[in-house]
HTML snippet that shows the backbone in 3Dmol.js (N, CA, C, O; Angstrom):
<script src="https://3Dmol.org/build/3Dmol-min.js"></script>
<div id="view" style="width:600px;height:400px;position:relative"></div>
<script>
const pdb = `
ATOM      1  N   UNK A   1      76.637   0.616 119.395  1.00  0.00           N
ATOM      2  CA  UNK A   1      75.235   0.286 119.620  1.00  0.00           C
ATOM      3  C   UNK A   1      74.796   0.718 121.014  1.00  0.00           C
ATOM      4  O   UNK A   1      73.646   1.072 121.275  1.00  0.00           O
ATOM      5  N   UNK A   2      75.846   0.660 121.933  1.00  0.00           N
ATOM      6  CA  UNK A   2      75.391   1.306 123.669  1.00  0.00           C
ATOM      7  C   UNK A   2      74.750   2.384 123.371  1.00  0.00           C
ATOM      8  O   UNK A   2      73.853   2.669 124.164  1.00  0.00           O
ATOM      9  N   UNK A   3      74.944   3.261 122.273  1.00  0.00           N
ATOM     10  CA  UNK A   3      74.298   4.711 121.955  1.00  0.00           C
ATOM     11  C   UNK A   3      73.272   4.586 121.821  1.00  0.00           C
ATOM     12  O   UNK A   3      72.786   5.685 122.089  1.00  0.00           O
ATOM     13  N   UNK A   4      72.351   3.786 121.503  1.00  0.00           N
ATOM     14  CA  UNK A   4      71.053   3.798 120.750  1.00  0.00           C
ATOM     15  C   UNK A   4      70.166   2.454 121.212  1.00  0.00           C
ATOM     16  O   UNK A   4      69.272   1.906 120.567  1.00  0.00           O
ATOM     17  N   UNK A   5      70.653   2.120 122.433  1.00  0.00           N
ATOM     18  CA  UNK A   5      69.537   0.762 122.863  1.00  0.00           C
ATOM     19  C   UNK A   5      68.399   1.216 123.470  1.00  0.00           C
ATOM     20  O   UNK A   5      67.775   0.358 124.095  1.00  0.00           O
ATOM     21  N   UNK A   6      67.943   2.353 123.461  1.00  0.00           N
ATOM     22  CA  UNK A   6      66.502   2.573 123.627  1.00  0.00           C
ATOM     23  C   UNK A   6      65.400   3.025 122.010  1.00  0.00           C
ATOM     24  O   UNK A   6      65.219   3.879 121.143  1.00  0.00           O
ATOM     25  N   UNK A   7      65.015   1.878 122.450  1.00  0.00           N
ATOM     26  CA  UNK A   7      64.294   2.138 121.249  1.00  0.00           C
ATOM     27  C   UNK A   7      62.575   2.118 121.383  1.00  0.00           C
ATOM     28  O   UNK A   7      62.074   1.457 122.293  1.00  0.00           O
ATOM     29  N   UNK A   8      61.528   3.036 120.228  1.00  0.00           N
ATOM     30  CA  UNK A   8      59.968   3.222 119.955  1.00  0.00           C
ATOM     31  C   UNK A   8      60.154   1.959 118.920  1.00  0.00           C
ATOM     32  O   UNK A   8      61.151   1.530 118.340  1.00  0.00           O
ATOM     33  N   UNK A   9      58.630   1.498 118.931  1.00  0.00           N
ATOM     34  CA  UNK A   9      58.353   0.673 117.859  1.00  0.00           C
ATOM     35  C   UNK A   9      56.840   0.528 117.972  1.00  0.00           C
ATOM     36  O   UNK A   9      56.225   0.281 119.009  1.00  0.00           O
ATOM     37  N   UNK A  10      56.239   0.750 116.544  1.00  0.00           N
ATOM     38  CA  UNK A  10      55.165   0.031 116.445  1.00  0.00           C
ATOM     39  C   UNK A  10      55.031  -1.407 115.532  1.00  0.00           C
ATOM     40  O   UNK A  10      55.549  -1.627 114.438  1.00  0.00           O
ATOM     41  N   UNK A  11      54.181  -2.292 116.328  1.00  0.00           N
ATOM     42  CA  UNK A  11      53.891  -3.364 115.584  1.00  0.00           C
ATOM     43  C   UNK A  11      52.243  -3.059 115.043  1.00  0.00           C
ATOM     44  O   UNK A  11      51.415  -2.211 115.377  1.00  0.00           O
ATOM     45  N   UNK A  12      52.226  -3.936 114.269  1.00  0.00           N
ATOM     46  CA  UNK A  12      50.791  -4.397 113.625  1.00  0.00           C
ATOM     47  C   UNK A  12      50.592  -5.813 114.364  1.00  0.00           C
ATOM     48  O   UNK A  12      51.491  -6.640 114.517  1.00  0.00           O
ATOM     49  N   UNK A  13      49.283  -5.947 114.787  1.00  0.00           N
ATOM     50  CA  UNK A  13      48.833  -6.977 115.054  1.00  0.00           C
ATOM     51  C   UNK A  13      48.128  -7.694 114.205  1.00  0.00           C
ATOM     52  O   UNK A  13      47.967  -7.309 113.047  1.00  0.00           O
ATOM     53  N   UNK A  14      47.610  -8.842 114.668  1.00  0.00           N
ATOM     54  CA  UNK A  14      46.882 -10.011 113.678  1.00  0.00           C
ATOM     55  C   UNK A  14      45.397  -9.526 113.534  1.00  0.00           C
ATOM     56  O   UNK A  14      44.560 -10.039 112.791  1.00  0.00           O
ATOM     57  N   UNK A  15      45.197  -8.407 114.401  1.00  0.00           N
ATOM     58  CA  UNK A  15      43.742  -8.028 113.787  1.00  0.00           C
ATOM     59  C   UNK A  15      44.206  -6.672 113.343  1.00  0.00           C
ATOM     60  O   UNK A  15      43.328  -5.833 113.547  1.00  0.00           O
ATOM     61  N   UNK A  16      45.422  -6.121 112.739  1.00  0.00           N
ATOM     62  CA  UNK A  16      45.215  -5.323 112.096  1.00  0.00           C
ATOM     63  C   UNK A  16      45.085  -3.685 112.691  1.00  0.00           C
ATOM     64  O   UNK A  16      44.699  -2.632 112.184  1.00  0.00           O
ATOM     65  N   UNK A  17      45.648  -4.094 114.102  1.00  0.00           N
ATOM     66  CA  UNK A  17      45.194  -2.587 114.653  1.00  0.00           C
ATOM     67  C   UNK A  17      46.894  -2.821 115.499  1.00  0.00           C
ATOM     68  O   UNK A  17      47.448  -3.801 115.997  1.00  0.00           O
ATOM     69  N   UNK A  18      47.309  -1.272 115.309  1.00  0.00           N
ATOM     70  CA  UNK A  18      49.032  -0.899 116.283  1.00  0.00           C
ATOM     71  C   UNK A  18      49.246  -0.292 117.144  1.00  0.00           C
ATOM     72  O   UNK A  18      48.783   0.815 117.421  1.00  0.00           O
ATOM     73  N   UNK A  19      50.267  -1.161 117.923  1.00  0.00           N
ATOM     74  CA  UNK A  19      51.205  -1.099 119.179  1.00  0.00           C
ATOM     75  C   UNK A  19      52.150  -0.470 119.131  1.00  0.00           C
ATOM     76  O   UNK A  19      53.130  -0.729 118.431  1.00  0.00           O
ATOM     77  N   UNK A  20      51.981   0.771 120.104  1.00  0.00           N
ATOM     78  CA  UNK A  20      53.057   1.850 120.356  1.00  0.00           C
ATOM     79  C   UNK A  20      53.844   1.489 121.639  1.00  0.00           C
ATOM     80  O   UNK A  20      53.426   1.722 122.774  1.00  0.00           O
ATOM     81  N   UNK A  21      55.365   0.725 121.262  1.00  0.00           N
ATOM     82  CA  UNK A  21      55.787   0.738 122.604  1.00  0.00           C
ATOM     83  C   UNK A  21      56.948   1.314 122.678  1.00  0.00           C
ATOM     84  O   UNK A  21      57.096   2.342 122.017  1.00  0.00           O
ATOM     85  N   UNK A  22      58.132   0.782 123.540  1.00  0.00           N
ATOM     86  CA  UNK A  22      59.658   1.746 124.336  1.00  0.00           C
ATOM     87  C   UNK A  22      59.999  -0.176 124.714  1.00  0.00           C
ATOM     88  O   UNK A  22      59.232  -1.046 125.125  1.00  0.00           O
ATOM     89  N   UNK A  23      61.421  -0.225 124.354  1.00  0.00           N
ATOM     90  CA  UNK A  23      62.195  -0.886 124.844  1.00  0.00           C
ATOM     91  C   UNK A  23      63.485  -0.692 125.251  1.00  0.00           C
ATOM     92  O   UNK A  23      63.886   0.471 125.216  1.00  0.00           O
ATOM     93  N   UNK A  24      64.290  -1.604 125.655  1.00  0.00           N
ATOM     94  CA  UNK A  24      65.878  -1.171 125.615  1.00  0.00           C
ATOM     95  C   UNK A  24      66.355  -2.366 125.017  1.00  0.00           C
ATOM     96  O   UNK A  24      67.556  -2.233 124.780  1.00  0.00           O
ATOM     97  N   UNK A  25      65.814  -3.760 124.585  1.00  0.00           N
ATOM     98  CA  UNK A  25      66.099  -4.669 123.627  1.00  0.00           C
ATOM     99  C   UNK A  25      65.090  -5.311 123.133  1.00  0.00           C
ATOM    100  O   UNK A  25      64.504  -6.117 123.854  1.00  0.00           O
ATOM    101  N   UNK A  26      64.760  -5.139 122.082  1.00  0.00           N
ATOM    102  CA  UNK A  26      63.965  -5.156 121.236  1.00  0.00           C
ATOM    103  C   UNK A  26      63.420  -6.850 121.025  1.00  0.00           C
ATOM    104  O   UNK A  26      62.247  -7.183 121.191  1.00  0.00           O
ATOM    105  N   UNK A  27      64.413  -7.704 120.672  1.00  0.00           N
ATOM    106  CA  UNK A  27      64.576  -8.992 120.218  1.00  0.00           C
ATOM    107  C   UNK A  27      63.774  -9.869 121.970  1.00  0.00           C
ATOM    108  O   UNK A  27      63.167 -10.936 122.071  1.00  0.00           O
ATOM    109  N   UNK A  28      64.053  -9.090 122.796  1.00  0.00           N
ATOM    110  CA  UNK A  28      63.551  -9.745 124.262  1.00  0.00           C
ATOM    111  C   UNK A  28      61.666  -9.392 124.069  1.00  0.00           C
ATOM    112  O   UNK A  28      60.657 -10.097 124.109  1.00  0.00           O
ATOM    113  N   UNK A  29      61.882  -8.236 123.901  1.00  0.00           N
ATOM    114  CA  UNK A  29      60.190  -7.459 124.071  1.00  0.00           C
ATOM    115  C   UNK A  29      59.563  -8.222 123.130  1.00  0.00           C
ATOM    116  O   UNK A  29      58.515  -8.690 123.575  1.00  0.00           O
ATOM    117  N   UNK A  30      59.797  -8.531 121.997  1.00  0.00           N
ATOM    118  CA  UNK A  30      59.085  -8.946 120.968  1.00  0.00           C
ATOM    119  C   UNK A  30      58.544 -10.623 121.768  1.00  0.00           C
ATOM    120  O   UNK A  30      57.370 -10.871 122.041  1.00  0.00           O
ATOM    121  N   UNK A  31      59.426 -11.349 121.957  1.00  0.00           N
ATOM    122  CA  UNK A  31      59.387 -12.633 122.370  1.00  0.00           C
ATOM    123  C   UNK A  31      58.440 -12.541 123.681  1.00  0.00           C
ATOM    124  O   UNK A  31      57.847 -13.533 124.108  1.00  0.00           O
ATOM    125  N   UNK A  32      58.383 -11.736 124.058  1.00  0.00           N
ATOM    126  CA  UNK A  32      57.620 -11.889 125.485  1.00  0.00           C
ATOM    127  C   UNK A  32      55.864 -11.174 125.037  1.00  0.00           C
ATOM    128  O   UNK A  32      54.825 -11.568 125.567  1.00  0.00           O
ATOM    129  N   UNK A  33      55.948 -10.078 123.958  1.00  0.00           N
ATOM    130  CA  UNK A  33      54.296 -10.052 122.969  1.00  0.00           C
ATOM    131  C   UNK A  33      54.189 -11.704 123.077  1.00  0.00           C
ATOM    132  O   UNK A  33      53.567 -12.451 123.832  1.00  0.00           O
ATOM    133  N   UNK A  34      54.908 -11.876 122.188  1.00  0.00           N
ATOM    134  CA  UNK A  34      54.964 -13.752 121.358  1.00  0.00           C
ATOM    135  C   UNK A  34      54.376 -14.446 122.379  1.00  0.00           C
ATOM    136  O   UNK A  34      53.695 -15.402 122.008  1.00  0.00           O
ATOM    137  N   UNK A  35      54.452 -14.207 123.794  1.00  0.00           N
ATOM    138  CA  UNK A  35      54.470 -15.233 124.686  1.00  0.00           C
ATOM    139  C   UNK A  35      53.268 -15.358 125.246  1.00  0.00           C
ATOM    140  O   UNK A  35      52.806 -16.352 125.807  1.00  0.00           O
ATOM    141  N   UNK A  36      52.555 -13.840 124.997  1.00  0.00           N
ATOM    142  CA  UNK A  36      51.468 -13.063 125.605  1.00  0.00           C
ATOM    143  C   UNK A  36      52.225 -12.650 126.904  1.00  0.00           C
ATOM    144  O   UNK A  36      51.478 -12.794 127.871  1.00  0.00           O
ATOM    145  N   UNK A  37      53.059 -12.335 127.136  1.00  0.00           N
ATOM    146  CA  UNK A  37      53.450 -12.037 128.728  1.00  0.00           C
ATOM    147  C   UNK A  37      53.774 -10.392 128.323  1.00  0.00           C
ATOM    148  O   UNK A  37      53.990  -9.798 129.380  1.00  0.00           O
ATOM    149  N   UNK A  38      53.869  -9.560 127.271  1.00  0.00           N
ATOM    150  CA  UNK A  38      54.239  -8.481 126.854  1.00  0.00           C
ATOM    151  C   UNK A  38      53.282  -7.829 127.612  1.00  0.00           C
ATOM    152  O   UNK A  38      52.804  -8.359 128.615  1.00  0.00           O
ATOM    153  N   UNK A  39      52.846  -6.347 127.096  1.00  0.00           N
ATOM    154  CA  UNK A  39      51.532  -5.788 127.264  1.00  0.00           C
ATOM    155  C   UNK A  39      50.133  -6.352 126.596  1.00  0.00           C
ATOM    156  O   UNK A  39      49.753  -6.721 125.485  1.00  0.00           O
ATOM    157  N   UNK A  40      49.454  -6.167 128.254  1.00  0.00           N
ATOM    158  CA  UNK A  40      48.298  -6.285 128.155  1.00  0.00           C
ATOM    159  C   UNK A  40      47.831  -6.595 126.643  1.00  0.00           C
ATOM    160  O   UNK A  40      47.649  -7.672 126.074  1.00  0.00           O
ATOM    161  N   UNK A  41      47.710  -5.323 126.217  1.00  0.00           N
ATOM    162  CA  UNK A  41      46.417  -5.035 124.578  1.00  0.00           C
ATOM    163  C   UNK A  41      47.054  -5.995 123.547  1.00  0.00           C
ATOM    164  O   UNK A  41      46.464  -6.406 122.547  1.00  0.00           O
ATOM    165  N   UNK A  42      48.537  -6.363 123.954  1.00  0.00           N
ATOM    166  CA  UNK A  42      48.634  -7.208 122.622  1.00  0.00           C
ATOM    167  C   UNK A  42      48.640  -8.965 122.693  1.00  0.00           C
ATOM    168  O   UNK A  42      48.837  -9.777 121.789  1.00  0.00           O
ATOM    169  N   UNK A  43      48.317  -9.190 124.267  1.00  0.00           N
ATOM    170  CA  UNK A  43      47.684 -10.279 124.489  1.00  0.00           C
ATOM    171  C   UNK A  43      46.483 -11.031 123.464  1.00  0.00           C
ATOM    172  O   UNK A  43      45.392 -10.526 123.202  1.00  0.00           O
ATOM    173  N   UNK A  44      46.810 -11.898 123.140  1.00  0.00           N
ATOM    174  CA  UNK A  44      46.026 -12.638 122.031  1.00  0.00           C
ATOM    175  C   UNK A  44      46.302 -11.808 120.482  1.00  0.00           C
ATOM    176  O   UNK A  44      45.566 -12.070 119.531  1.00  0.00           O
ATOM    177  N   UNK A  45      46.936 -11.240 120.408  1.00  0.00           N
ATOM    178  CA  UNK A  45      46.734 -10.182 119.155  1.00  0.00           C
ATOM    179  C   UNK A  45      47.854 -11.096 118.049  1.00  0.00           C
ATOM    180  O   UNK A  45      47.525 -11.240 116.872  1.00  0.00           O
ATOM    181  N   UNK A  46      48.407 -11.336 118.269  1.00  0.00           N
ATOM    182  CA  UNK A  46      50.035 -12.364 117.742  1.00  0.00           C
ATOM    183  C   UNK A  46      49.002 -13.152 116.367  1.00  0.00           C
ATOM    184  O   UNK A  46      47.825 -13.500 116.279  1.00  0.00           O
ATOM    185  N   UNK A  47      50.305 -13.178 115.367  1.00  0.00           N
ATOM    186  CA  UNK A  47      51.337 -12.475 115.082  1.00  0.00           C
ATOM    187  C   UNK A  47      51.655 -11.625 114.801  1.00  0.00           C
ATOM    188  O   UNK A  47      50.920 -11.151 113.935  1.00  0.00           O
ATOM    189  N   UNK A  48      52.837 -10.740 115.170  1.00  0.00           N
ATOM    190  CA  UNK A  48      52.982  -9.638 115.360  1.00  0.00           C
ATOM    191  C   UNK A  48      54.026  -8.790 114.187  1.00  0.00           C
ATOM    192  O   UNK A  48      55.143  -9.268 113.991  1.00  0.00           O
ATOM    193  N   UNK A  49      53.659  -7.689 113.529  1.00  0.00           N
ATOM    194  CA  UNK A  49      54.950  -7.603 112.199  1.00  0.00           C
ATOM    195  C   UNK A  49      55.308  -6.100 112.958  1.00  0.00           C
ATOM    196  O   UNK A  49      54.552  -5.169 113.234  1.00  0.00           O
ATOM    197  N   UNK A  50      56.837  -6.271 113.184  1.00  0.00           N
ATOM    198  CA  UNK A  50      57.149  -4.484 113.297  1.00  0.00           C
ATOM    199  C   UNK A  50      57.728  -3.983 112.185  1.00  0.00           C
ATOM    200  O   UNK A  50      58.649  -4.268 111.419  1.00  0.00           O
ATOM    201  N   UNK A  51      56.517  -2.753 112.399  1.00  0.00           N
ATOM    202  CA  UNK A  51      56.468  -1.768 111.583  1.00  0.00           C
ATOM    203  C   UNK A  51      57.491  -0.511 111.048  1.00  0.00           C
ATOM    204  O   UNK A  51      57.737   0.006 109.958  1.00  0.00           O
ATOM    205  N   UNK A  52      57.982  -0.308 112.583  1.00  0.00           N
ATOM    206  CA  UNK A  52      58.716   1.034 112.947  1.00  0.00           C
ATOM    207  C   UNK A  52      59.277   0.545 113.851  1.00  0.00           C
ATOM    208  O   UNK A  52      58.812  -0.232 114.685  1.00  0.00           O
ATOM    209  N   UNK A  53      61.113   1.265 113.706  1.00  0.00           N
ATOM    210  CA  UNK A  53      61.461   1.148 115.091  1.00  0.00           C
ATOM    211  C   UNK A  53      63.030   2.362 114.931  1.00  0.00           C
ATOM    212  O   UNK A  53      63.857   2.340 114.020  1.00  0.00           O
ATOM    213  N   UNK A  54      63.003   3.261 116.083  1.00  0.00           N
ATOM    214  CA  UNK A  54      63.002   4.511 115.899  1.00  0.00           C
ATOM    215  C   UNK A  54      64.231   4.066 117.316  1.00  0.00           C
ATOM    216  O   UNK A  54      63.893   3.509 118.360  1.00  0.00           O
ATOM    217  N   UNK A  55      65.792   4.540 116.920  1.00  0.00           N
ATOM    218  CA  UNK A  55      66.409   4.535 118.271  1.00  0.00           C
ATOM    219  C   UNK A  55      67.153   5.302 118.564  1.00  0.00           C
ATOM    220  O   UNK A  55      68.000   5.705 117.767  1.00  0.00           O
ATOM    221  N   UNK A  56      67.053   5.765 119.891  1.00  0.00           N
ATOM    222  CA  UNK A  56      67.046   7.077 120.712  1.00  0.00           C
ATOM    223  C   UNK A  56      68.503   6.924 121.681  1.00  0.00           C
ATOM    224  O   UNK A  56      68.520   5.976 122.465  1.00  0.00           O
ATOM    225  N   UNK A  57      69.868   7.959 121.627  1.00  0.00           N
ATOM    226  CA  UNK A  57      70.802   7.591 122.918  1.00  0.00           C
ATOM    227  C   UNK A  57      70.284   7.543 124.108  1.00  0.00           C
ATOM    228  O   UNK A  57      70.974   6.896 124.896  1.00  0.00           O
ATOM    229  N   UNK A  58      68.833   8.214 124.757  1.00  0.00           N
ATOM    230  CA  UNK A  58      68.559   8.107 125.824  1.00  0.00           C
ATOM    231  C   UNK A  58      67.075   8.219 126.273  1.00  0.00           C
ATOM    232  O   UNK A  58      66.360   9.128 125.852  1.00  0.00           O
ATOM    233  N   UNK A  59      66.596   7.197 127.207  1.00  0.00           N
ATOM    234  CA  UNK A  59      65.458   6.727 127.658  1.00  0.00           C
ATOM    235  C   UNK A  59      64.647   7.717 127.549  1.00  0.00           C
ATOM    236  O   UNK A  59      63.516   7.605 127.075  1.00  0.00           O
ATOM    237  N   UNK A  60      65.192   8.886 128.016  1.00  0.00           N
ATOM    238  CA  UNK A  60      64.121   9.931 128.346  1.00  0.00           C
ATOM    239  C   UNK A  60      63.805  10.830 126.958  1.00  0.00           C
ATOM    240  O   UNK A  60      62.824  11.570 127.026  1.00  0.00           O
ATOM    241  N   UNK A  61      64.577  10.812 125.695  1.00  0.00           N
ATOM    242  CA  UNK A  61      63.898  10.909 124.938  1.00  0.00           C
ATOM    243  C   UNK A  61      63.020   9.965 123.989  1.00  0.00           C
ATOM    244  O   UNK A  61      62.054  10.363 123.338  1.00  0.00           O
ATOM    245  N   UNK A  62      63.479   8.718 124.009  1.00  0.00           N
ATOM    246  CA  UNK A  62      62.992   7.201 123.579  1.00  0.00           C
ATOM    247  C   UNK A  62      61.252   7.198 124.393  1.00  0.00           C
ATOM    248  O   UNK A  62      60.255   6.611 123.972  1.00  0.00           O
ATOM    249  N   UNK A  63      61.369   8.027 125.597  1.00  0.00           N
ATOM    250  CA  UNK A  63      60.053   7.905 126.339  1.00  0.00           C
ATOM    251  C   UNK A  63      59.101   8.807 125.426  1.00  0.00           C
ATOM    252  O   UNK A  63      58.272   8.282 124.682  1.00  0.00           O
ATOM    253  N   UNK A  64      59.221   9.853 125.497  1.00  0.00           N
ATOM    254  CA  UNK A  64      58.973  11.235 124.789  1.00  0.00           C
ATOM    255  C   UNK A  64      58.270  10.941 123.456  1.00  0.00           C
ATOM    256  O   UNK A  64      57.089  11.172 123.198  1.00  0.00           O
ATOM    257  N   UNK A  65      59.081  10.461 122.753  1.00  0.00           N
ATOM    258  CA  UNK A  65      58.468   9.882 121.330  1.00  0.00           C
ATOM    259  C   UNK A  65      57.468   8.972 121.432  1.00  0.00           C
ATOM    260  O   UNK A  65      56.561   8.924 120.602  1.00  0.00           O
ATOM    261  N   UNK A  66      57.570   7.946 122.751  1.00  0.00           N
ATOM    262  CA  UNK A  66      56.644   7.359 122.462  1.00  0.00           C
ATOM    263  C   UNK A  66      55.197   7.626 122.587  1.00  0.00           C
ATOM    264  O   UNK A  66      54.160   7.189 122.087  1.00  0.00           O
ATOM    265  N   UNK A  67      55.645   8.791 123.718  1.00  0.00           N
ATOM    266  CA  UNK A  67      54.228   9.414 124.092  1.00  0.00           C
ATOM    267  C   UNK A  67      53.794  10.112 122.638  1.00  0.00           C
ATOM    268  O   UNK A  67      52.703   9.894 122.111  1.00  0.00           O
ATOM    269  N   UNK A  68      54.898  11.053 122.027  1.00  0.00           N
ATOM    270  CA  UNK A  68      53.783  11.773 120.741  1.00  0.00           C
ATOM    271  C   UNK A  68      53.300  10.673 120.006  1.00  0.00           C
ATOM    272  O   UNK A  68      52.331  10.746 119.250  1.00  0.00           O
ATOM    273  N   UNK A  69      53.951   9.672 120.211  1.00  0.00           N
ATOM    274  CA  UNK A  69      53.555   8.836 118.914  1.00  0.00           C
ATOM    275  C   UNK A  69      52.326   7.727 119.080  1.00  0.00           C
ATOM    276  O   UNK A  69      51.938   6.969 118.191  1.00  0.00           O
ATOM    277  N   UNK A  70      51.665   7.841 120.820  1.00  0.00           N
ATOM    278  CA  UNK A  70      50.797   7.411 121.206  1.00  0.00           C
ATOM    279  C   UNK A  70      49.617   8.374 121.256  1.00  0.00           C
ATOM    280  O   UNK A  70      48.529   7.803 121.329  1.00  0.00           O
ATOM    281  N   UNK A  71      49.599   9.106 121.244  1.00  0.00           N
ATOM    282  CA  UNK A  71      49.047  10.019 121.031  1.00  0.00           C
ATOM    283  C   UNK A  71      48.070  10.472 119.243  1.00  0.00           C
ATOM    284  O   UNK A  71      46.993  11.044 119.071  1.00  0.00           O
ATOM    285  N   UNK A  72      48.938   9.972 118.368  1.00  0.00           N
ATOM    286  CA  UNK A  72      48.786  10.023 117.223  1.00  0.00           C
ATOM    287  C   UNK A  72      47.516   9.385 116.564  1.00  0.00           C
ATOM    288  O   UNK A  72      47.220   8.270 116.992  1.00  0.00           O
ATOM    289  N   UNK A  73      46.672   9.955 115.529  1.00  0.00           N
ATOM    290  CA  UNK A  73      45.246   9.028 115.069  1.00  0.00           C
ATOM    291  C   UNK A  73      46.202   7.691 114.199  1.00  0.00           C
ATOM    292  O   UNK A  73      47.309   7.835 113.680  1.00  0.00           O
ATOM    293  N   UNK A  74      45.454   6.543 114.247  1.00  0.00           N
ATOM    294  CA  UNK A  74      45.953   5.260 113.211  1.00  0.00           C
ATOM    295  C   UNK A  74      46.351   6.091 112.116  1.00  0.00           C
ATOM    296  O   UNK A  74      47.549   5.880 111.932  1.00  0.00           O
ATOM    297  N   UNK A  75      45.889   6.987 111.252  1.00  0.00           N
ATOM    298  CA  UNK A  75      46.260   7.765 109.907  1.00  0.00           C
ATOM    299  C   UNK A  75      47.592   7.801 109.729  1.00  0.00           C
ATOM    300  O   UNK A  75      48.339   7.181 108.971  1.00  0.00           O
ATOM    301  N   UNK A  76      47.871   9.097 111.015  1.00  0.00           N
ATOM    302  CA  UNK A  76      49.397   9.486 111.560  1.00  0.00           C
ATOM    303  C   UNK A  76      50.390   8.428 111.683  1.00  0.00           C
ATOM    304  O   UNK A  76      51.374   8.514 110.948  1.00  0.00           O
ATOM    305  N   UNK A  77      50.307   7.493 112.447  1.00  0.00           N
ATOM    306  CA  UNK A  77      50.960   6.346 112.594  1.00  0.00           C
ATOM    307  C   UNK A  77      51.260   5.668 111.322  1.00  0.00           C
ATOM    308  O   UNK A  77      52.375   5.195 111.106  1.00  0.00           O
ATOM    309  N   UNK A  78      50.195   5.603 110.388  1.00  0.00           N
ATOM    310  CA  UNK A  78      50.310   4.857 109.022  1.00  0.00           C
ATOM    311  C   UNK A  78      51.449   6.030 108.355  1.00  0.00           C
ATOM    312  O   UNK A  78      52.410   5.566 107.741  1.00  0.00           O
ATOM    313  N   UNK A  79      51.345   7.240 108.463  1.00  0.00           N
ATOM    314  CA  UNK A  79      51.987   8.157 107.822  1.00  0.00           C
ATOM    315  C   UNK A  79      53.343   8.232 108.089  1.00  0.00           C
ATOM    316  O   UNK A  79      54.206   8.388 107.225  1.00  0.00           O
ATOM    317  N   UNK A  80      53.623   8.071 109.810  1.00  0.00           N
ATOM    318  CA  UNK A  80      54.785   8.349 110.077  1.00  0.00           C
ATOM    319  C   UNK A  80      55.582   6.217 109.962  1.00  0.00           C
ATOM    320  O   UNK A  80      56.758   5.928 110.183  1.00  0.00           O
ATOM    321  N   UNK A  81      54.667   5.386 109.646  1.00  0.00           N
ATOM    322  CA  UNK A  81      55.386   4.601 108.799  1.00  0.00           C
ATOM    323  C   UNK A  81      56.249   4.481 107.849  1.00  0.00           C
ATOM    324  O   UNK A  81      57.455   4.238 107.793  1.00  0.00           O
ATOM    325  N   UNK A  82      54.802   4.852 106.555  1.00  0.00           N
ATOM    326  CA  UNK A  82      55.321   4.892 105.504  1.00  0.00           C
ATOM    327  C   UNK A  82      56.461   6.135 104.926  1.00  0.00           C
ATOM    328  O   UNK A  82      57.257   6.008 103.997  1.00  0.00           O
ATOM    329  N   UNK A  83      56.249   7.314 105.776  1.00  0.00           N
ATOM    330  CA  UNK A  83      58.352   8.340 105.958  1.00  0.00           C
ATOM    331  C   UNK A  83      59.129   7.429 106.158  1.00  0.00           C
ATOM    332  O   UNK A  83      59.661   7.010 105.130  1.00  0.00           O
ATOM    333  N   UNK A  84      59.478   6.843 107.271  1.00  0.00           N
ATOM    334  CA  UNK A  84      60.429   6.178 107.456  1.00  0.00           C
ATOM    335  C   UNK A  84      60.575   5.328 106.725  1.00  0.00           C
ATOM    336  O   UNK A  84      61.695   4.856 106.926  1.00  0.00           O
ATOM    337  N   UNK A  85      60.024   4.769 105.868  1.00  0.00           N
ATOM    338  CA  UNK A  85      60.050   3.826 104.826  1.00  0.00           C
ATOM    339  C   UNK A  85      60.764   4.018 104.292  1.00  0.00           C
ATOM    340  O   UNK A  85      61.785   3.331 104.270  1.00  0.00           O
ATOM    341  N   UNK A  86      60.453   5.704 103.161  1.00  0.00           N
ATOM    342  CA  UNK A  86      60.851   5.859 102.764  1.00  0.00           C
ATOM    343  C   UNK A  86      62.773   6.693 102.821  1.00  0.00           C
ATOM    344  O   UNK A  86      63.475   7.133 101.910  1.00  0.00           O
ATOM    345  N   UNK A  87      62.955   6.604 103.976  1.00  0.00           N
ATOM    346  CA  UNK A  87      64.247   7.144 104.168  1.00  0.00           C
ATOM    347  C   UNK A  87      65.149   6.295 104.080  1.00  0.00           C
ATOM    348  O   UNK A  87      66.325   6.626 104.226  1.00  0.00           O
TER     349      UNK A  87
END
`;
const viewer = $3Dmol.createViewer("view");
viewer.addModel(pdb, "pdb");
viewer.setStyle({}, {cartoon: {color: "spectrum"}});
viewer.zoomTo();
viewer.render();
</script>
């Protein structure tokens, strides 16, 4: 698992609109959304369902993804969901 503790994830929020983030433990980041102490935008947004979560041996590509994947219209994001779904 040392190989792959950087990880992308999007959540869905409680109004229905998603969070593109980068962690290195996942189970911490989530709890601190939960807490509102996470990022900003997902302050008040809770509860939170993840969607995607994509893990990378190293930060600097774990960063990388997150940028294309911030970058992406809601469509894309719904799209590159439902792939991974299906894999």
């Amino acid at each position: 698992m040392e190989n792959e503790k950087h990880i992308v994830y999007i959540l869905k929020c409680k109004d229905n609109t998603l969070y593109t983030g980068y962690t290195n433990h996942l189970e911490n980041r989530l709890k601190m959304h939960t807490e509102g102490k996470g990022a900003k935008y997902t302050r008040g947004r809770g509860p939170f369902q993840v969607m995607f979560i994509e893990k990378f041996p190293t930060k600097e590509e774990a960063m990388q993804n997150e940028y294309k994947i911030k970058k992406l219209s809601r469509q894309e994001k719904l799209q590159l969901i439902e792939d991974k779904v299906k894999e």
